[in-house]
C-alpha positions as CSV (number, residue, x, y, z in Angstrom):
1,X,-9.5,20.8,27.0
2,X,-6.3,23.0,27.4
3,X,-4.8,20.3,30.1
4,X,-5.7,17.3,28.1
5,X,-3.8,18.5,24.9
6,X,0.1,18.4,24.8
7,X,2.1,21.0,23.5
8,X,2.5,21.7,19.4
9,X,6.5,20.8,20.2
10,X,5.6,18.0,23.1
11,X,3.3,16.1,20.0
12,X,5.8,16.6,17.5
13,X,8.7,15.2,19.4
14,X,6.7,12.4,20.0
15,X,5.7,11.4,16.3
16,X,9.4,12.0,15.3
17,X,9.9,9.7,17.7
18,X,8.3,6.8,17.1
19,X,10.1,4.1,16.6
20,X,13.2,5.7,16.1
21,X,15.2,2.9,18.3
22,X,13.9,0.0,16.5
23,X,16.1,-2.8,16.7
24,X,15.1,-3.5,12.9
25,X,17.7,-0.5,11.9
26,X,20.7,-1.7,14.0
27,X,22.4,-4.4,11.4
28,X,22.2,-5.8,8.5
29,X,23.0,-5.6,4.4
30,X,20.7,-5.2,2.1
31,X,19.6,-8.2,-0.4
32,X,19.9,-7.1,-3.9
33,X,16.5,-7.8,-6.3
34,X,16.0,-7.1,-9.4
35,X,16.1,-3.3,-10.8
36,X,13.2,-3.1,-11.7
37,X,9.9,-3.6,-10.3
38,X,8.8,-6.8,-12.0
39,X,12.0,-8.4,-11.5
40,X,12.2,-7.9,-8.5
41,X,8.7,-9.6,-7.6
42,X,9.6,-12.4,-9.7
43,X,13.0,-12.8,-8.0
44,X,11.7,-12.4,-4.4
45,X,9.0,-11.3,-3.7
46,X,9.3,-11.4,0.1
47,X,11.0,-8.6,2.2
48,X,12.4,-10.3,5.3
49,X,13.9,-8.7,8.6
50,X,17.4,-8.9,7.6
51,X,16.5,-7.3,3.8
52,X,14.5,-4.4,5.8
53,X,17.4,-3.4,8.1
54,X,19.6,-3.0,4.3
55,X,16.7,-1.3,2.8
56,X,16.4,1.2,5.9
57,X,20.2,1.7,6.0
58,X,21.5,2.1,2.3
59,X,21.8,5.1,0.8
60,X,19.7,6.4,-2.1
61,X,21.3,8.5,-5.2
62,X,17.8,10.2,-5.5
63,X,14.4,10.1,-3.8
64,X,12.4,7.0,-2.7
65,X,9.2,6.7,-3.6
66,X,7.3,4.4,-0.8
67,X,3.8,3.1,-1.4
68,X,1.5,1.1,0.9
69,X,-1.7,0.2,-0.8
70,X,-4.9,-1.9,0.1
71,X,-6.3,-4.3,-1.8
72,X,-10.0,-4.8,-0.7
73,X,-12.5,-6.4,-2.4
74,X,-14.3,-3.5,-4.0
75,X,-10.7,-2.4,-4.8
76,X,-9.8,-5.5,-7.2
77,X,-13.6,-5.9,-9.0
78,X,-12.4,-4.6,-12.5
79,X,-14.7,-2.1,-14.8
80,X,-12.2,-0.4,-16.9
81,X,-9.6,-0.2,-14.3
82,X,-9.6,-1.6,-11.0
83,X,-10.2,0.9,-8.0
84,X,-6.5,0.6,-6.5
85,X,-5.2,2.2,-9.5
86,X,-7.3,5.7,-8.4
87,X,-6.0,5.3,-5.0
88,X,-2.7,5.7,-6.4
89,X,-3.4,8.3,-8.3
90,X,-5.0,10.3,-5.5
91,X,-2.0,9.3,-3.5
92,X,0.2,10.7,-6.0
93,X,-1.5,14.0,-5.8
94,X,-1.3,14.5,-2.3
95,X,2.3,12.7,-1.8
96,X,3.7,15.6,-4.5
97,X,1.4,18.0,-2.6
98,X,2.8,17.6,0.8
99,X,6.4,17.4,-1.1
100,X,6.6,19.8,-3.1
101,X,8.9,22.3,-1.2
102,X,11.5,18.5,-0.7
103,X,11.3,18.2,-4.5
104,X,11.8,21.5,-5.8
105,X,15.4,21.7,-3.2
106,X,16.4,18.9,-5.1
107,X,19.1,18.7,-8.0
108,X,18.2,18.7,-11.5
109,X,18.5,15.0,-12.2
110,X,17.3,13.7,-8.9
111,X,14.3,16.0,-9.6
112,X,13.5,14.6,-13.1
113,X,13.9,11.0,-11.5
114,X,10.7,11.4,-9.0
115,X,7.9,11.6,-12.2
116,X,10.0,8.8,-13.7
117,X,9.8,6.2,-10.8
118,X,6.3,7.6,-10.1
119,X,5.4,6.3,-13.2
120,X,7.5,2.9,-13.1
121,X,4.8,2.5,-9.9
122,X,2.0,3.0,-11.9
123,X,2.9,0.6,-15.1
124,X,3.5,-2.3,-12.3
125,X,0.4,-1.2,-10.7
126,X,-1.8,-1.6,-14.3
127,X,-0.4,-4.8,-14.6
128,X,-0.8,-6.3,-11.0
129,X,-3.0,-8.9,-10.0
130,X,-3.4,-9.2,-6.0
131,X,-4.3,-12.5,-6.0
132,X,-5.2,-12.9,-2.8
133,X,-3.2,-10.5,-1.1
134,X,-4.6,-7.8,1.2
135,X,-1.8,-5.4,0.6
136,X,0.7,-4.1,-1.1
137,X,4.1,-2.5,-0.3
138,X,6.6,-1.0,-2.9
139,X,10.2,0.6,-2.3
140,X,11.5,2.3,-5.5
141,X,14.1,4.2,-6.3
142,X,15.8,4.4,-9.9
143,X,17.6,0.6,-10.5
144,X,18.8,1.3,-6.9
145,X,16.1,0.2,-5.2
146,X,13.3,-1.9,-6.4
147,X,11.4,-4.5,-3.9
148,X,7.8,-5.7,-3.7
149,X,6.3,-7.0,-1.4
150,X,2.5,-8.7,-1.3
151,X,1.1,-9.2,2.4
152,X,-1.7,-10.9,4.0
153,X,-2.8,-8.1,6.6
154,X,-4.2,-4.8,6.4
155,X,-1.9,-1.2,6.1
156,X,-3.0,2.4,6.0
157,X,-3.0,3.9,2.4
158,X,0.2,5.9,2.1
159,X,2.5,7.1,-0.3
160,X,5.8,8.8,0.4
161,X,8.3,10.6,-1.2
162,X,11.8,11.4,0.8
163,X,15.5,10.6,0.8
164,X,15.1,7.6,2.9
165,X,12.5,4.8,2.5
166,X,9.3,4.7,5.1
167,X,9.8,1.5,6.5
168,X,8.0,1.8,10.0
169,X,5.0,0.3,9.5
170,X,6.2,-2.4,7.5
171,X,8.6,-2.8,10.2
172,X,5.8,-3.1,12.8
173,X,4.0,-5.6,10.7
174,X,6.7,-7.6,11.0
175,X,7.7,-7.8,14.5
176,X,3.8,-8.7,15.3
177,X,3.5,-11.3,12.9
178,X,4.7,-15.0,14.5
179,X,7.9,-15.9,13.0
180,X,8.0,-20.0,12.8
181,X,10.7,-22.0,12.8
182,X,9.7,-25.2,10.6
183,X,11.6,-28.6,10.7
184,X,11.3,-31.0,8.7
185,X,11.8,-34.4,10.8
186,X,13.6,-37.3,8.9
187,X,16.1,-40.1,10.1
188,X,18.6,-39.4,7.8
189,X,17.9,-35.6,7.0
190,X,16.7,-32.2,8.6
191,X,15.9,-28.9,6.9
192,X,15.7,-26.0,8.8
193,X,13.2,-22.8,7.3
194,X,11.5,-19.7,8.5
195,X,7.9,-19.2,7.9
196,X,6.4,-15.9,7.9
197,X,3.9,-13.5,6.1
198,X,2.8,-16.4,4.2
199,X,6.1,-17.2,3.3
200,X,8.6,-19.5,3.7
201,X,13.0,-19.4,3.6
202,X,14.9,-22.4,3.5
203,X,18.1,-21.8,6.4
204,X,19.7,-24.7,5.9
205,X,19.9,-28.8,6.0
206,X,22.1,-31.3,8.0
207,X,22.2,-35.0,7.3
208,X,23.4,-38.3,8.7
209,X,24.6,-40.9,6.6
210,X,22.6,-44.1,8.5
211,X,24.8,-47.7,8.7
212,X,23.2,-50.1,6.2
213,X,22.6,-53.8,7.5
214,X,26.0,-56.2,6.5
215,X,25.9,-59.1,8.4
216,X,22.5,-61.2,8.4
217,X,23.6,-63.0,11.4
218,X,24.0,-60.3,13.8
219,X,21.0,-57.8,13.3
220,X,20.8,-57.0,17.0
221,X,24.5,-55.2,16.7
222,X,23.3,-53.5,13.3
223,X,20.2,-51.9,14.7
224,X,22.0,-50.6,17.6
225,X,24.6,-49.1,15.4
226,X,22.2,-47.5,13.5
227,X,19.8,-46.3,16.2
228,X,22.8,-44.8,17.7
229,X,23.6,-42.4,14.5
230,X,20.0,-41.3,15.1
231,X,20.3,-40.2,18.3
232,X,23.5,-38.4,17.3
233,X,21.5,-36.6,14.4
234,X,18.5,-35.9,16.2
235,X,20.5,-34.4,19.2
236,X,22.7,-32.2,16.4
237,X,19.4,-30.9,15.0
238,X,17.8,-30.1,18.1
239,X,20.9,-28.0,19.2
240,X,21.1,-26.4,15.8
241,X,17.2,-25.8,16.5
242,X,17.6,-24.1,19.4
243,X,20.5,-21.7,18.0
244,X,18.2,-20.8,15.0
245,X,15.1,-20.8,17.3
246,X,17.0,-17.8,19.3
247,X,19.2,-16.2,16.4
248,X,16.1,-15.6,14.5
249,X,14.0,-14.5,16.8
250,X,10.8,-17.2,16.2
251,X,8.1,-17.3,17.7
252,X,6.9,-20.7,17.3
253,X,8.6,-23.9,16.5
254,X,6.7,-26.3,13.6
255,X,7.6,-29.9,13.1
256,X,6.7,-31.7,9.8
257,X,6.7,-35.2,9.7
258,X,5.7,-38.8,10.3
259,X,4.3,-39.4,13.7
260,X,6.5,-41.7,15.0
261,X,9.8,-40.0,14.4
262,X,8.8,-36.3,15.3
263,X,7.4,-37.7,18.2
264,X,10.9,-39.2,19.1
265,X,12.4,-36.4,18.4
266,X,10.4,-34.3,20.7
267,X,12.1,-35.5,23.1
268,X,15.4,-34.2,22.3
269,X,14.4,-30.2,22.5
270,X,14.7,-28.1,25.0
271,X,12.0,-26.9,27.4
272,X,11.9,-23.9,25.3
273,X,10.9,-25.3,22.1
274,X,8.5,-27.5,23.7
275,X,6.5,-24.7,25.0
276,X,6.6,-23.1,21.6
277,X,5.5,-26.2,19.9
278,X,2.5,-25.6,17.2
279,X,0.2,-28.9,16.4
280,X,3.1,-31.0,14.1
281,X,2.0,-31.6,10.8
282,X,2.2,-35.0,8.5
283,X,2.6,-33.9,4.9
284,X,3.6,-36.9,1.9
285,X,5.7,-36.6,-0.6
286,X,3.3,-35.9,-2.9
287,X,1.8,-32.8,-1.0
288,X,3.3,-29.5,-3.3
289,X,3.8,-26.3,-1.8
290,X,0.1,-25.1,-1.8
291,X,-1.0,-27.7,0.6
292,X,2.3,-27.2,2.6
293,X,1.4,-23.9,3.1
294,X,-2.2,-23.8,3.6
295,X,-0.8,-26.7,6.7
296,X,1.4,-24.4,8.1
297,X,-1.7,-21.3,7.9
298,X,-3.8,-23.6,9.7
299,X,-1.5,-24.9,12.6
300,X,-0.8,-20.9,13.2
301,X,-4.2,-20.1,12.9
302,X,-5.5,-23.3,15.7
303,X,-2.7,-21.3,17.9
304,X,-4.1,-18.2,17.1
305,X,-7.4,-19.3,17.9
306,X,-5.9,-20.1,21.7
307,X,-4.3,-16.4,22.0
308,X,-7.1,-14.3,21.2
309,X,-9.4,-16.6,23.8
310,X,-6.9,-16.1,26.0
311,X,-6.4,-12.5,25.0
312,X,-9.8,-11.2,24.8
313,X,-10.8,-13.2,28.0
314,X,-8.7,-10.4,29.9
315,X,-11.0,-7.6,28.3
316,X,-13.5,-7.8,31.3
317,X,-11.3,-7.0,34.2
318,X,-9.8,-4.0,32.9
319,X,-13.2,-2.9,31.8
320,X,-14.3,-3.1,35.7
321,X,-11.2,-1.5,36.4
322,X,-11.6,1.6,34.4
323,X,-9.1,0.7,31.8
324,X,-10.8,-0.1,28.9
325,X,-12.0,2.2,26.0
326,X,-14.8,0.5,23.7
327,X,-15.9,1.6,20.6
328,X,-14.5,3.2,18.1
329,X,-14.9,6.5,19.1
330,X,-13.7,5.8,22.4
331,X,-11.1,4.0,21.0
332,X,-9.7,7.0,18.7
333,X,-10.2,9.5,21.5
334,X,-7.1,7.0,23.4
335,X,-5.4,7.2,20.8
336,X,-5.3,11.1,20.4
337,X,-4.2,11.1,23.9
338,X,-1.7,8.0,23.3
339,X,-3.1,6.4,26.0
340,X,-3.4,2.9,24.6
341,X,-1.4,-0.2,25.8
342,X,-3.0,-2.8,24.0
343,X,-5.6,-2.6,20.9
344,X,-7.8,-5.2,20.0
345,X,-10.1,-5.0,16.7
346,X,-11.7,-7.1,14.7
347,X,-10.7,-7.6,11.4
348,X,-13.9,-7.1,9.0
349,X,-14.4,-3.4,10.6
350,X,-14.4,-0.5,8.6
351,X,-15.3,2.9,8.7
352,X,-14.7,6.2,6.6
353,X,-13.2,9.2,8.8
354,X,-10.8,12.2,8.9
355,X,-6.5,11.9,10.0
356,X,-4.0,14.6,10.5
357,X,-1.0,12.5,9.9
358,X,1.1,14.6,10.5
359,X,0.2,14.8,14.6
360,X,-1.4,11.4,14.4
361,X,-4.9,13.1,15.2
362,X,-8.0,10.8,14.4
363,X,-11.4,11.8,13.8
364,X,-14.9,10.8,12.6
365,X,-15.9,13.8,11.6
366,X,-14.8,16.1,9.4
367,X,-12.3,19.4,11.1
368,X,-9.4,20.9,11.7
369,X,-6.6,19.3,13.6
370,X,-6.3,20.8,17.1
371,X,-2.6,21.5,17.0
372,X,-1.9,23.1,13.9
373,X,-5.5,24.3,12.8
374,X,-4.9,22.5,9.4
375,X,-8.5,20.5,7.6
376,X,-7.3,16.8,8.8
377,X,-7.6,14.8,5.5
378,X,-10.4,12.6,4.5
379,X,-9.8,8.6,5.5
380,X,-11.9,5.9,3.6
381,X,-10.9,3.6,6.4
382,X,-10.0,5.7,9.7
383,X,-10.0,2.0,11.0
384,X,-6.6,1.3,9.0
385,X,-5.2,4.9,10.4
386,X,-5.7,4.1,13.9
387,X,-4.0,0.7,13.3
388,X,-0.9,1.9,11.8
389,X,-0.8,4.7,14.2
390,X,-1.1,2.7,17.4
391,X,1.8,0.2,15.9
392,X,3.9,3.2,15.5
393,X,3.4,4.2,19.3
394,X,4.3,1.0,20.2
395,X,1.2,-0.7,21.3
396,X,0.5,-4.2,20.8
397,X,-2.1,-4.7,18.4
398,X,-4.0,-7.9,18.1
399,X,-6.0,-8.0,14.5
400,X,-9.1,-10.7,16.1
401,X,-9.6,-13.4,13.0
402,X,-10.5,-16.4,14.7
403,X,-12.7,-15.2,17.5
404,X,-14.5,-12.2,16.0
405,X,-17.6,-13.1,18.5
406,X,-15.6,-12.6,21.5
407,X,-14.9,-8.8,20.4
408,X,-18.6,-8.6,19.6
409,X,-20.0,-6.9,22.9
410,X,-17.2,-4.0,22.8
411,X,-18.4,-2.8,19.4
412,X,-15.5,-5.1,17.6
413,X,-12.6,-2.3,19.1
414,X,-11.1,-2.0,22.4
415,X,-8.3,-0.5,23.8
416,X,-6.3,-1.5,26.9
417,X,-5.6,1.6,28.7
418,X,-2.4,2.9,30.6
419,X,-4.3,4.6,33.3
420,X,-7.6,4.9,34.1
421,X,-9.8,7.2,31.9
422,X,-13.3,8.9,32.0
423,X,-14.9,7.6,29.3
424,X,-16.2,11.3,28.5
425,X,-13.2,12.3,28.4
426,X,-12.2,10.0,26.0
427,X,-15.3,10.6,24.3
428,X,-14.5,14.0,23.9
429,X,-11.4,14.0,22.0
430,X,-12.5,12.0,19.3
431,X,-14.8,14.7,18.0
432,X,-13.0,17.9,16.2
433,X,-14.7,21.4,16.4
């Protein structure tokens, strides 16, 4: 084992370092919201890309207290209190634990203030319904900082306490969620928005005043007069689609729409925004925002369908190849040696295990981590670890919704390799002594 493990330096430098160049902290002001908890979910309750790089680069008159939080469904069932709220509490514990020497350096005031927001957290928490969201993530920091934000994907349990917030995995979230560009198609009007996480940010809206018929007795001239100012505003909104397309770094582009008028408009986008065309959608005027969203979850989830066929289909050539780790305790033993590239699992697994987050060192059984000899910690989902962890390192990590069944014959978790690996190996460094 002494040439598979790194260094206690080389694995250190290399959890510092993750993510440390991120594009996500280059620019960018921060959105204000509320100062205080509830306000600020009520006010907006979305953290977008542009908000995260303000978040990441203000700075904080006293500590920030950073929660990620589950919400599964034995977590929400209420009895006297529902289970998230003892999560918390446990996280609290720990979080003051592992901070304790950070704290106690601190100033007098900016001490005091930690127990204080700790406990703003916890009054939001006791009065929180998740409805329907699998997550939770919460900056806070005195009236400084306050954002909320409810998502539809899984996160590792975590709760921080530092001078700066812990944005990285919220970060990584983000820049593997698809970003869509939405258009709504009319003659006379298009509104530009940005759809992501479940939610969705009007950009902007251009119009075109259309020539009204005047003379009865020369309709031929009127139509072409006024089929000539839609050509000029479908040809506007296809270049402002394009910039926005690019400036905001979509993944997808969305049209909503009648038939015949996004299909005419089609024709006016470049070949890049044709190839990133989802299903278009017909929605009335009567459709509110619940069915326009659950239209818009369902053309991403149809594409998403296509990319994890297409995705998972690959699976058996690297397998053949020696490049593929299956099962989950293949799968951890990868990751303790950061050799994954890509990780595939499916999204209804689970399973209780052990983490030394501090060298990103997964187990499923209980031990001491193998580079500073510490008890690694007690995970009730290792699965959520290893998923944060591997979006940390920078692997591409594909959460399998639509085609769970595919997944099915490599124990629902595989990991695309950078080299090839004895499986023993592997094997072997998933287990602690």
């Amino acid at each position: 084992m002494s040439t598979t493990w790194e260094t206690i330096e080389e694995r250190e430098r290399r959890v510092r370092g993750t993510r440390t160049t991120s594009a996500m902290l280059r620019a960018g002001e921060q959105v204000p919201a509320g100062n205080t908890l509830k306000s600020a979910i009520a006010e907006r309750p979305f953290i977008s890309r542009e908000d995260l790089r303000g978040i990441a680069r203000q700075d904080y008159e006293r500590p920030v207290i950073t929660l990620y939080l589950n919400f599964s469904a034995d977590r929400v069932v209420r009895a006297d209190r529902p289970v998230f709220l003892s999560i918390f509490s446990s996280l609290r514990h720990q979080a003051l634990e592992a901070g304790k020497t950070y704290i106690e350096s601190l100033p007098h005031t900016q001490r005091l203030g930690v127990p204080e927001d700790l406990r703003d957290v916890q009054d939001f928490l006791e009065k929180y319904e998740p409805a329907g969201a699998r997550a939770l993530v919460i900056f806070k920091s005195d009236a400084q900082l306050n954002r909320v934000m409810p998502l539809p994907v899984r996160v590792a349990d975590s709760l921080t306490i530092d001078g700066d917030p812990y944005v990285e995995p919220l970060e990584a979230i983000m820049e593997e969620q698809q970003r869509v560009l939405v258009l709504d198609v009319a003659m006379d009007k298009m509104t530009f928005s940005i759809f992501e996480l479940g939610y969705e940010q009007e950009l902007q809206s251009i119009s075109e005043e259309l020539p009204r018929a005047t003379d009865p007795f020369r309709p031929g001239k009127e139509e072409r007069h006024r089929l000539a100012h839609v050509k000029w505003h479908f040809k506007a909104a296809a270049q402002l689609a394009d910039r926005l397309f690019k400036e905001r770094g979509c993944d997808h582009l969305l049209l909503i729409g009648d038939e015949t008028g996004v299909k005419e408009f089609e024709d006016y986008l470049p070949k890049l925004l044709h190839d990133r065309l989802l299903a278009p959608i017909s929605l009335s005027a009567d459709d509110g925002p619940n069915r326009r969203r659950s239209a818009i979850e369902k053309a991403l989830a149809d594409q998403r369908k296509k990319e994890e066929e297409s995705a998972l289909d690959e699976l058996g050539f690297f397998q053949g190849h020696g490049r593929l780790a299956a099962g989950l305790e293949v799968v951890l033993g990868s990751a303790n040696l950061f050799l994954m590239r890509r990780l595939f699992i499916s999204d209804d697994l689970a399973q209780a295990g052990y983490v030394c987050r501090n060298h990103h060192f997964l187990s499923l059984k209980p031990g001491s981590c193998p580079f500073d000899s510490q008890a690694l910690l007690p995970a009730e989902n290792v699965v959520d670890e290893l998923i944060e962890i591997a979006r940390l390192h920078g692997v591409e990590v594909m959460i399998v919704t639509q085609r769970q069944d595919l997944l099915a014959p490599y124990d629902r978790v595989a990991a695309v390799l950078v080299t090839e690996t004895p499986i023993e190996e592997l094997r072997a460094v998933s287990v602690t002594s």
